[in-house]
C-alpha positions in Angstrom: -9.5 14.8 -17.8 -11.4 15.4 -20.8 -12.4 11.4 -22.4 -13.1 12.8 -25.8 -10.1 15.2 -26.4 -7.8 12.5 -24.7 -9.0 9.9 -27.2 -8.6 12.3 -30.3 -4.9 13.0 -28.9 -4.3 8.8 -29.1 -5.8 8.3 -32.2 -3.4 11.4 -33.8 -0.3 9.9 -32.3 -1.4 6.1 -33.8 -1.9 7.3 -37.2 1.8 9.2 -36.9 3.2 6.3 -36.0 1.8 4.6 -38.8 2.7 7.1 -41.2 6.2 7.1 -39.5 6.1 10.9 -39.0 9.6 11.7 -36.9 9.0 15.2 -34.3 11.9 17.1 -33.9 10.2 19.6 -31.2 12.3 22.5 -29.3 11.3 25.0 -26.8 8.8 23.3 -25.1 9.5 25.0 -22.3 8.4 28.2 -23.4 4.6 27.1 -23.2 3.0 27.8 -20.2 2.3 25.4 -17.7 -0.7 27.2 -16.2 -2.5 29.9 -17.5 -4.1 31.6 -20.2 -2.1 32.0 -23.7 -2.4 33.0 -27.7 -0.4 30.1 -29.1 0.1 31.6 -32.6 1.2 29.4 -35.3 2.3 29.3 -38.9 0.2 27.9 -41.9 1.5 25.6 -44.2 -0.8 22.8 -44.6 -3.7 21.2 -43.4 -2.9 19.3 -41.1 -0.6 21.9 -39.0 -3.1 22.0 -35.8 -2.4 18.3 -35.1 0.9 18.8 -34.8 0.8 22.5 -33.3 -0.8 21.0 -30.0 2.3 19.0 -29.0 4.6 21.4 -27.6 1.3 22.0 -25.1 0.6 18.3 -24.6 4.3 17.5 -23.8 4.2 20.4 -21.3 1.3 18.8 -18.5 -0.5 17.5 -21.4 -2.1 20.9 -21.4 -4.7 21.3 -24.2 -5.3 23.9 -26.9 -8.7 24.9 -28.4 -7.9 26.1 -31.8 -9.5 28.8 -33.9 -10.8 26.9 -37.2 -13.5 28.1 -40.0 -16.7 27.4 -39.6 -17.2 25.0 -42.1 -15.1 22.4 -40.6 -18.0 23.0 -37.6 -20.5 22.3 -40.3 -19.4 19.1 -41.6 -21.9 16.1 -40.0 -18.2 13.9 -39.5 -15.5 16.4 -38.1 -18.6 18.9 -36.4 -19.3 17.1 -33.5 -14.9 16.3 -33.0 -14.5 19.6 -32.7 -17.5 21.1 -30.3 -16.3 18.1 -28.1 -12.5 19.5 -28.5 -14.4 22.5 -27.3 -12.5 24.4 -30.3 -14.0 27.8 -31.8 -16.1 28.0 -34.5 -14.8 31.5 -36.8 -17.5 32.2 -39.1 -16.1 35.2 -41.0 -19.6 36.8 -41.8 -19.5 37.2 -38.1 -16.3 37.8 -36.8 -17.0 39.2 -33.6 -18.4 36.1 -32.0 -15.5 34.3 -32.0 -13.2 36.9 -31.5 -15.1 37.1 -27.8 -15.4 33.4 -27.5 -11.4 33.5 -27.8 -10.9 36.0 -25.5 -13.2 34.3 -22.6 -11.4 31.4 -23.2 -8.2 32.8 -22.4 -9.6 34.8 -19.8 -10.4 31.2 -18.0 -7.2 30.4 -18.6 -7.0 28.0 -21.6 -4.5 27.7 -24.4 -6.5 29.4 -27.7 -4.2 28.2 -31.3 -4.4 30.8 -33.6 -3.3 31.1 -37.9 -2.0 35.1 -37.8 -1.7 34.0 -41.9 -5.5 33.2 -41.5 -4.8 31.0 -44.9 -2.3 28.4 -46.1 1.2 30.1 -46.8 1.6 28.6 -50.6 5.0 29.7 -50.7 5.3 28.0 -47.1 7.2 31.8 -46.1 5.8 33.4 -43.6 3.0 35.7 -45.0 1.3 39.3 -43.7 -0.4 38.5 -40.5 -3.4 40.1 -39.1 -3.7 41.6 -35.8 -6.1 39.2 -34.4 -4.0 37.3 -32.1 -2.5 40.9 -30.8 -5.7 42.1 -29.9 -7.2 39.0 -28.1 -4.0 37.8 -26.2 -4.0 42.3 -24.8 -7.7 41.8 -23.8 -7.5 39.0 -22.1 -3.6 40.2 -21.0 -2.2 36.9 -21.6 1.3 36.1 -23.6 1.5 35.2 -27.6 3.5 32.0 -27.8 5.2 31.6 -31.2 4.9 28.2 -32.7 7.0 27.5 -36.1 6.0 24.0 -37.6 7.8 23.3 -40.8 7.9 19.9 -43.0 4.2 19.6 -42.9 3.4 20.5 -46.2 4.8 17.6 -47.3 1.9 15.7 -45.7 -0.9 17.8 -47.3 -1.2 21.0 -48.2 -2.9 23.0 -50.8 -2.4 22.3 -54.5 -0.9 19.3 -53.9 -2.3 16.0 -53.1 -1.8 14.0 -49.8 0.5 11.9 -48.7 -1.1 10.3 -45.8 1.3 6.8 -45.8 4.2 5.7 -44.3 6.1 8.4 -45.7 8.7 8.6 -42.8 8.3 12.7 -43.6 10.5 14.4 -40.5 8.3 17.2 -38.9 10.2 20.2 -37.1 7.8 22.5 -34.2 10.0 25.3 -32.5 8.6 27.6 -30.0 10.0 30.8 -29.4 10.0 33.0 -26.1 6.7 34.0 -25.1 6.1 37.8 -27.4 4.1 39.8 -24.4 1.1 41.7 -25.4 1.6 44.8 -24.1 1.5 47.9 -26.5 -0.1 48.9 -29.8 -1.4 45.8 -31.3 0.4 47.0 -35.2 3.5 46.9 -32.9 2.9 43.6 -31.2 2.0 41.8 -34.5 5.2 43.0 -36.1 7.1 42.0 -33.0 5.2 38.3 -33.3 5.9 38.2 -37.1 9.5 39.1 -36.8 10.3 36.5 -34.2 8.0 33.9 -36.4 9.9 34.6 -39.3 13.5 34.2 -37.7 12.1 30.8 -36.1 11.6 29.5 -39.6 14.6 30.1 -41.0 16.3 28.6 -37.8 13.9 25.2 -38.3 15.2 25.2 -42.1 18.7 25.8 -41.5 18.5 22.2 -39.6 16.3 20.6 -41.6 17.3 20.1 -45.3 18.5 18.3 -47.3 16.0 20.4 -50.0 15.6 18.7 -53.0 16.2 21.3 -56.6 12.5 22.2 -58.0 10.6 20.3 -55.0 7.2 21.4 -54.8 7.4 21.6 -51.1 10.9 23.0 -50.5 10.3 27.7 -51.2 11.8 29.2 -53.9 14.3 31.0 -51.9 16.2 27.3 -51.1 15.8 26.7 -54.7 12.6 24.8 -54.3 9.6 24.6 -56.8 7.2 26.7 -54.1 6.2 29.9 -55.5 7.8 32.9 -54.2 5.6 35.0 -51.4 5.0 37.7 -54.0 3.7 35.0 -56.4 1.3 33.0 -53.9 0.4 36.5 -52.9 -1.2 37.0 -56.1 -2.4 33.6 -56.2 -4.2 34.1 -53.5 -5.7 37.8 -54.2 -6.6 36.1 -57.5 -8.7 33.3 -55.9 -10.5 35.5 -53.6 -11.8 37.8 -56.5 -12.7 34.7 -58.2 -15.0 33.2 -55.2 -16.2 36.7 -55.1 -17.7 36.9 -58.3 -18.9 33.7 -58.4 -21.1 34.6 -54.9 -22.0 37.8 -56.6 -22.9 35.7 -59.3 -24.7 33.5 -57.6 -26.8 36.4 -55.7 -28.0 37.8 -58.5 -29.6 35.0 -60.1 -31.1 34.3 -56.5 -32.6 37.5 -56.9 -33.4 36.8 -60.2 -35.1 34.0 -59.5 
């Protein structure tokens, strides 16, 4: 039993209720009911590790410690929520320390929720993945379990302002087979993003109906989302921007 983590879990399902949030979940089964595991998940909005711990909790209401930035750790309100969640701080100055807290997690045999995207998808496809999850799941020789959310950008995701009412917005999670971890890591990641990517379009094929020009429906069902190539240079674009700017800011530090 873990008081804290149990709480968190009964808030989360009040405030969907309230927002009217309707789970369509499949594959369940394919989370482990004991053991250690990389549950690997696609990044569409900000909210997508609330949901992405359901398939787990529905299976023995097993747990899962999730990898998040470090300055969600930082923050005075959600800090302390998440060293009680016992989830894993990733500062990416200093990679390496919570790439080994991960893998001694799953070595003890906990669930460890992973973005292979490392950022939000803006086109909500299924971007380049890094090899992250490859590497810690073959170190700790556990399984990478394939979770596919999609529908949660609709609740809040980036660009776009939140919709945190009673929106009644349907929510679809799919797990795929477990992708073993045995091989080069290049392989295994292309493996996991190829079985993540086919996942998706199942979950949209169901999903639908996709309103013409909809910010939150991709451009390949005729949405208003940018394509991948497009958020792809969005996102290269924004990264040399926030790199200047700390440049920027070093140099009058220095000058100063």
């Amino acid at each position: 039993m873990e008081p804290v983590y149990d709480t968190v879990i009964a808030v989360a399902r009040s405030l969907w209720a309230a927002e009217g949030l309707k789970f369509t979940v499949s594959g369940v089964e394919n989370v482990p009911k004991t053991g250690g595991a990389v549950i690997a998940v696609n990044h569409t909005g900000y909210l997508d590790f609330t949901y992405a711990g359901l398939p787990a909790f529905l299976q023995g209401k097993r747990k899962v410690r999730f990898m998040a930035k470090k300055e969600v750790f930082d923050n005075k309100i959600s800090g302390p929520i998440m060293r009680s969640l016992k989830h894993i701080p990733v500062d990416r100055g200093a990679g390496a320390d919570s790439y080994r807290a991960a893998v001694e997690y799953l070595q003890r045999g906990e669930l460890v929720g992973v973005y292979p995207e490392a950022t939000i998808s803006r086109s909500f496809e299924i971007k380049d993945f890094k090899s992250g999850a490859a590497r810690m799941a073959q170190e700790a020789g556990v399984p990478i379990i394939p979770t596919v959310i999609w529908g949660a950008q609709r609740v809040w995701t980036k660009g776009h302002p939140k919709r945190l009412g009673r929106t009644n917005t349907p929510i679809s999670i799919g797990v795929a087979a477990p992708v073993e971890s045995t091989g080069d890591p290049a392989e295994v990641t292309m493996r996991l993003h190829q079985v993540m990517s086919e996942q998706l379009r199942t979950l949209q094929e169901t999903y639908g109906p996709y309103p013409p020009g909809e910010y939150w429906v991709p451009a390949r069902l005729g949405g208003g989302a940018p394509t991948l190539e497009e958020a792809n240079k969005m996102d290269a674009d924004e990264q040399a921007e926030k790199a200047a700017k700390r440049a920027a800011a070093k140099k009058d530090e220095q000058a100063g």
